[in-house]
C-alpha positions in Angstrom: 21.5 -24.9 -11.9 18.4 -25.3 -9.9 15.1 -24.9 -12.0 12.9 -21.5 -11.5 10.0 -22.1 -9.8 6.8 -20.9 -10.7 6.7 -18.5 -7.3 10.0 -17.0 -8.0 9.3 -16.5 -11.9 5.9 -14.8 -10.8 7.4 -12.6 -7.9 10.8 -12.0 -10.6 8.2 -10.7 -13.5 6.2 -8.3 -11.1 9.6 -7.0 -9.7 11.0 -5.8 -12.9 7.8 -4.6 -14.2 7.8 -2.5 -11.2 10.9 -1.4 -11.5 11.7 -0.9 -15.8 8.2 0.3 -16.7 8.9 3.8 -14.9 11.7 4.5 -17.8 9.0 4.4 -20.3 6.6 6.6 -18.7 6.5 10.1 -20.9 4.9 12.1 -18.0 4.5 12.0 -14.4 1.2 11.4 -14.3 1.5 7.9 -15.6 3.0 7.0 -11.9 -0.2 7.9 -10.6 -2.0 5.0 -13.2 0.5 2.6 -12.2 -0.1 2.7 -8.6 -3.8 2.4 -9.1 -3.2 -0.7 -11.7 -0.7 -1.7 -8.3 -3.8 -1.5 -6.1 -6.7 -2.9 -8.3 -4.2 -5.7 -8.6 -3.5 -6.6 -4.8 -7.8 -6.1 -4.6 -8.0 -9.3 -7.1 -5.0 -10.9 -5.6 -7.8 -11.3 -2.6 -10.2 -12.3 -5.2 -7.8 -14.9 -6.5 -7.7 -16.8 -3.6 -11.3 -16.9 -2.7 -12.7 -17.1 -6.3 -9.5 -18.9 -8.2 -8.3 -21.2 -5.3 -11.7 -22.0 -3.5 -14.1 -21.4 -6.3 -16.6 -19.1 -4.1 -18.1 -16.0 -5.6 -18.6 -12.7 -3.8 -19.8 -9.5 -5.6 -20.2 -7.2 -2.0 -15.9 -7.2 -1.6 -15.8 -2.9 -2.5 -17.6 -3.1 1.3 -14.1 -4.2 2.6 -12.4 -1.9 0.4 -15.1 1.2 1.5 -14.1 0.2 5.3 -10.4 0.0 4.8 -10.9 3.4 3.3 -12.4 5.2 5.9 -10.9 3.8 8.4 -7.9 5.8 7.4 -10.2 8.6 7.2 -11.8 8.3 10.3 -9.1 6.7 12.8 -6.9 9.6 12.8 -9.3 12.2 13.8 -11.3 10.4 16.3 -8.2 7.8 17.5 -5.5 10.1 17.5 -4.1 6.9 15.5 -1.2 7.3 12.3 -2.7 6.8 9.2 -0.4 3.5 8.8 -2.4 1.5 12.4 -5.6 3.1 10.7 -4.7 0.8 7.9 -4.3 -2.2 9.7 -7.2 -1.1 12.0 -8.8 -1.3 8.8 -7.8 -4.6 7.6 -8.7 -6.4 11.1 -12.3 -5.0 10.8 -12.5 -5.7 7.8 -11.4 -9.1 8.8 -13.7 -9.8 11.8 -16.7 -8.5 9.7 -15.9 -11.1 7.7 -15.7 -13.5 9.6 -19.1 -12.7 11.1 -20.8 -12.4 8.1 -19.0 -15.3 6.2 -20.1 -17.7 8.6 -23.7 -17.8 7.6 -23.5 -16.8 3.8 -20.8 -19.2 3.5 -23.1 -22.2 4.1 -24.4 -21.1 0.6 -23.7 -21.9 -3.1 -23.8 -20.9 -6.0 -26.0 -17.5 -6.5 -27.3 -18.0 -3.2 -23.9 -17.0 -2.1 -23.3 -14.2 -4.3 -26.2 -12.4 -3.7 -25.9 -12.9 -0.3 -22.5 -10.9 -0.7 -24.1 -8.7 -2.5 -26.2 -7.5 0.1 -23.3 -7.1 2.7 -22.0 -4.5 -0.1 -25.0 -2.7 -0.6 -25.8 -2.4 3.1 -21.9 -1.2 4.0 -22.4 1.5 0.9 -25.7 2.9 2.3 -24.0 3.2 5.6 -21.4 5.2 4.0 -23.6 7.3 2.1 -26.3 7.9 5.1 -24.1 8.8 8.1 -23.3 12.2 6.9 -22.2 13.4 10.4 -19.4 10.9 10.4 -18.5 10.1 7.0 -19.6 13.2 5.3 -22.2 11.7 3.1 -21.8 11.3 -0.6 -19.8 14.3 -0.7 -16.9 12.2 1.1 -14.5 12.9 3.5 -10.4 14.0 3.6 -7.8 11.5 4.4 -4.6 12.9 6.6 -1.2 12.5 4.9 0.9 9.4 5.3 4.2 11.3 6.1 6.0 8.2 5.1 6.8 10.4 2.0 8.4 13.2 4.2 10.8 10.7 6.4 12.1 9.3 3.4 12.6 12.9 2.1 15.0 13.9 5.4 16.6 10.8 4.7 17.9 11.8 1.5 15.1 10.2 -0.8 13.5 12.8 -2.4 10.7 11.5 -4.3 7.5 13.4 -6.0 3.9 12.4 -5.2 3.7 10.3 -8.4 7.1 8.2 -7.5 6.4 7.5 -4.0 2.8 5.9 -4.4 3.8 3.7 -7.6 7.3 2.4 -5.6 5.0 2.1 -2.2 2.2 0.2 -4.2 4.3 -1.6 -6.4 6.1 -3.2 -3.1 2.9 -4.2 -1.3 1.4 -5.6 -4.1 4.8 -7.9 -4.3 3.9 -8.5 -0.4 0.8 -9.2 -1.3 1.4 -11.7 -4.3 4.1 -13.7 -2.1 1.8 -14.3 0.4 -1.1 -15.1 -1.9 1.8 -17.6 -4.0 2.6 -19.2 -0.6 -1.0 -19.7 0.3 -1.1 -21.6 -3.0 1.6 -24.0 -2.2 0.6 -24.6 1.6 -1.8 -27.2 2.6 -4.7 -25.3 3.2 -4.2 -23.8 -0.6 -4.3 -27.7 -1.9 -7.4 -27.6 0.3 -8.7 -24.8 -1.4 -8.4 -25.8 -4.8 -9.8 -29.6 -3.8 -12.7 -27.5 -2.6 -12.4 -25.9 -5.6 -13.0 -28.9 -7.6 -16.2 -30.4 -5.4 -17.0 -29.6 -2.3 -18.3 -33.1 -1.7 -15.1 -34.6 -3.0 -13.8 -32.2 -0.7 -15.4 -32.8 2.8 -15.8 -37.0 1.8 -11.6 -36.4 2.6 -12.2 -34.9 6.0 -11.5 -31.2 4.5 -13.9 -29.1 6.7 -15.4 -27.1 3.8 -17.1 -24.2 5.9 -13.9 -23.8 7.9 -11.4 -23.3 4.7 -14.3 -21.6 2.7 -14.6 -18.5 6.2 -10.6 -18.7 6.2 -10.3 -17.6 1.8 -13.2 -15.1 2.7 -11.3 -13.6 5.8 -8.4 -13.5 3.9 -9.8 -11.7 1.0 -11.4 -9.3 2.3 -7.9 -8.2 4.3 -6.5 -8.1 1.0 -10.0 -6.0 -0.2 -9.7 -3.3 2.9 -5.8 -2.5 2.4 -6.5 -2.0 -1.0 -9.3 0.4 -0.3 -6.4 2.3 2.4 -4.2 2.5 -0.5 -6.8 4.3 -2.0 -7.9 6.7 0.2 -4.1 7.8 1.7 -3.0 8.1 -2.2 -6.1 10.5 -3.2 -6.3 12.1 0.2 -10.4 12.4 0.0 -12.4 9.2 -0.2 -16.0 9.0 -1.3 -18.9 5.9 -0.3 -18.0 5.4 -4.5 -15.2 3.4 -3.1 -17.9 0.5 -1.7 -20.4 0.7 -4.3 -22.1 -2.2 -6.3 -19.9 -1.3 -9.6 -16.5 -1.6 -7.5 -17.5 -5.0 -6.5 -18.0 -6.2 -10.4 -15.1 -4.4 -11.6 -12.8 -6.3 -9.1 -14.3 -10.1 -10.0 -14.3 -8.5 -13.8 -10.3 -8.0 -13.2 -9.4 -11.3 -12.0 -12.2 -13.2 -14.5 -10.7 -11.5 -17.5 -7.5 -11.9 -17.0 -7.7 -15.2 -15.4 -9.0 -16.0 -12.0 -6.5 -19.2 -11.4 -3.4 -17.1 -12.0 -2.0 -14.4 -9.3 0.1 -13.3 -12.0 -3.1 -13.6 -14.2 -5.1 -11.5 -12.3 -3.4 -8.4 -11.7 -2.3 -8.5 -15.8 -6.3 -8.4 -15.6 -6.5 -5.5 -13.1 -3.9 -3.6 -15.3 -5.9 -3.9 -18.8 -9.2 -2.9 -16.6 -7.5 0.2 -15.4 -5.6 1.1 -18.9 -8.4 0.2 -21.2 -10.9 2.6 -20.2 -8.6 5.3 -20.3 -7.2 4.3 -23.8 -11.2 4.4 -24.9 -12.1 7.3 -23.9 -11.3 8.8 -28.0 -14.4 6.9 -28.4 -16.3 9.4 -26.5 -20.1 8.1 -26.3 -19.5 4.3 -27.3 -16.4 3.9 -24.5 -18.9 1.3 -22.7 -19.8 0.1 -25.9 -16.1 -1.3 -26.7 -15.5 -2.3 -23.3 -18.2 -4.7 -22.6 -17.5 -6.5 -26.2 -14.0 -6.6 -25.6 -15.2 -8.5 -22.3 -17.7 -10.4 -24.3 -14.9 -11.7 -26.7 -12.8 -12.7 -23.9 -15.3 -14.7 -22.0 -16.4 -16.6 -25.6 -13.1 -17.3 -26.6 -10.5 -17.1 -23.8 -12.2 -18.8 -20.8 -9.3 -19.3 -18.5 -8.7 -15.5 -18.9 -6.3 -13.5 -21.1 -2.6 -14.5 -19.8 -3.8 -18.1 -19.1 -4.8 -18.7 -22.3 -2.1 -16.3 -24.0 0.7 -18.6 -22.6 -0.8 -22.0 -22.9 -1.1 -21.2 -27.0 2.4 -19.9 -26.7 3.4 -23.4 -24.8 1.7 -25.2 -27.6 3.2 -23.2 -30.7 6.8 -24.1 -28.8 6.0 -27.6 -28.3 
């Protein structure tokens, strides 16, 4: 019988999560928090590859998300397009802008680098926030509806609201996973991750460094704008929230805490990010309080992130 691979067990775990955790849920409204884990978790897929394969740091990503966002707001009206080419209208913005911007910053280390980023986020945000005319200003704006929903509905599918986003989530986050798990394997993932260990190592073997280093931006932010789509077509209203500073940090804080190296790490991060707060809110005042210690502990004692370390003790206790 030929062995499992590490892909396949990855893509075979996310699949029946996807697809058992629903028969636990005591209330519809828990399909609406497992899309959003579905989303925050194809966000810091994006961030996997360009902070867990190449070892490159950006804290400005919620701009690509902000952009992907409104593009579905905005497209429609004033393209006449359907929500679903807004979002890859979106995503190839998003990915040009990247690309624009990534080839100067990239040139950068360190914090150089992020706060470089940084400013890219901030500047998209205070676009969003100051062009009231077009994107209605910190109020926000409304999305149009899908109507993917609908067709499936004359087709015999009838799903609620709930249903449809966590199944449609759920399968582009797979999407999203496979490709980011191919990436891994490919040559320009071992790139990545010899970048990852020294850039100098790295370009002393004929990698070109700011060449792979633009190409795990690019894709990122892709990943970064169809997440911020997601968003915006499941809430139907989208505020300049979606690109602020705080987005940025909770999307590295994701894939850091549950381990940046691991796809499967990642969005296991992105779910306990999105569940925890919600489970703290009993605590009323001191919610932040218990968050940031729980992220403390995790960063002092669990450095390779929660599921990393989690299964390497679990290796070692079978060994």
């Amino acid at each position: 019988m030929p062995k499992l691979t590490a892909k396949s067990a990855t893509l075979l775990v996310l699949a029946a999560l996807i697809a058992i955790t629903p028969f636990f849920f005591p209330s519809g409204y828990y399909y609406r928090v497992g899309a959003l884990i579905f989303v925050n978790g194809l966000a810091v897929t994006g961030i996997v590859i360009l902070t867990g394969y190449a070892g490159q740091i950006s804290l400005g990503h919620a701009g690509f998300a902000g952009i992907g966002g409104y593009a579905c707001a905005l497209a429609p009206v004033h393209l006449g397009l359907h929500p679903s080419l807004a979002v890859l209208l979106g995503a190839v913005i998003s990915g040009v802008l990247a690309w624009l911007v990534g080839r100067p910053i990239l040139r950068l280390k360190g914090y150089y680098l992020a706060v470089a980023t940084l400013g890219f986020g901030i500047l998209v945000s205070m676009v969003l926030n100051n062009e009231r005319d077009l994107t209605g200003g910190p109020d926000g704006i409304a999305v149009p509806e899908l109507g993917l929903r609908g067709l499936l509905k004359d087709w015999g599918l009838d799903l609620t609201n709930g249903q449809f986003w966590y199944f449609f989530c759920g399968i582009v986050l797979l999407i999203g996973a496979w490709i980011a798990l191919n990436l891994h394997q490919s040559p320009t993932g071992r790139a990545l991750r010899a970048l990852h260990g020294s850039e100098i190592a790295a370009g002393t073997v004929g990698i070109d460094v700011t060449r792979i280093k633009l190409q795990a931006f690019v894709i990122s932010a892709v990943y970064a704008s169809v997440a911020g789509s997601l968003v915006a077509l499941q809430n139907k209203f989208i505020t300049p929230d979606i690109a602020g500073f705080m987005h940025s940090i909770e999307m590295v804080t994701m894939a850091v805490l549950g381990g940046a190296g691991s796809v499967l790490g990642a969005i296991f991060g992105a779910g306990i990010l999105t569940l925890l707060p919600q489970a703290l809110t009993v605590l009323a005042e001191y919610e932040q309080l218990v968050l940031g210690l729980v992220m403390m502990l995790v960063m002092i004692f669990l450095r390779e992130g929660l599921l990393p370390s989690i299964l390497r003790k679990l290796r070692g206790r079978g060994e």
